[in-house]
N, C-alpha and C positions, 0 to 999 in steps of 0.2 A: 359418155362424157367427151372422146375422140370427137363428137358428132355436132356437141354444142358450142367445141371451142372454134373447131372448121366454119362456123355457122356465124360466130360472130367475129370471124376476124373475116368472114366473105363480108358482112354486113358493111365494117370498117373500113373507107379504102386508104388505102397502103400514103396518098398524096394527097396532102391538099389540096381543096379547090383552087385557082388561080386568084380568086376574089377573096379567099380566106387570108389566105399568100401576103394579097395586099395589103387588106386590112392589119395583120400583126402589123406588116412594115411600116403603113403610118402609124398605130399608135409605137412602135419604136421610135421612129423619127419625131416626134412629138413628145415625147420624154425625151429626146436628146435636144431638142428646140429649148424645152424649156429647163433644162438643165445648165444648155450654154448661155441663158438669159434673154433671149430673143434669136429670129431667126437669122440676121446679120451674124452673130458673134458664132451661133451654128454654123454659117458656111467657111467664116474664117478657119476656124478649128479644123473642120472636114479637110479643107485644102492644105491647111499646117499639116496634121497630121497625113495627107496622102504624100504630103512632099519628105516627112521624115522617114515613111516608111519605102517611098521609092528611093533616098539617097542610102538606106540601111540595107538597103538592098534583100528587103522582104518584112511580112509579119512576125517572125520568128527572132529575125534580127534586130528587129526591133522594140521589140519585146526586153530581148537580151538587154541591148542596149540601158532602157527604163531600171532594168533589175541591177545592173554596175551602179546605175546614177541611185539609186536607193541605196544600195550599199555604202556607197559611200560619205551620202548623205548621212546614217545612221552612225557610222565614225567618225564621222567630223563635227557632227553635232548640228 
C-alpha cells in the first residue's frame, strides 16, 4: 500500500505547470471583469483597492479595517 501511495504522489507533481498557473489566473481575472461590470470599472476597483490597502498599511489591516466598518454598520442600522 506504502508502494502505491509513493507511486501516485511521484505521478502528481507537487507544481503546476506555468500554463496551468496562467490559465486559473485569467479565468479568475474574468470572473472578477465581469463581476466589476466591465473591464474599466475592473481596473478602477483593482487600483481603489491597491491604494486602500497600501495607505492601511497591509492586507491584514485592511481587512481589519472592512470588519470595524461592518460592525458598525450593523449597529447603526
Amino acid at each position: 500500500m506504502a508502494k502505491r501511495a509513493a507511486a501516485a504522489a511521484e505521478s502528481k507533481p507537487a507544481v503546476n505547470a506555468p500554463e496551468e498557473n496562467f490559465v486559473e489566473l485569467m479565468l479568475v481575472a474574468a470572473d472578477f471583469v465581469k463581476c466589476c461590470g466591465g473591464l474599466e470599472h475592473a481596473k478602477k476597483s483593482l487600483d481603489d483597492a491597491g491604494q486602500f490597502i497600501t495607505k492601511a498599511g497591509g492586507v491584514s489591516k485592511a481587512s481589519k479595517a472592512l470588519s470595524v466598518l461592518e460592525n458598525l454598520k450593523e449597529r447603526i442600522g
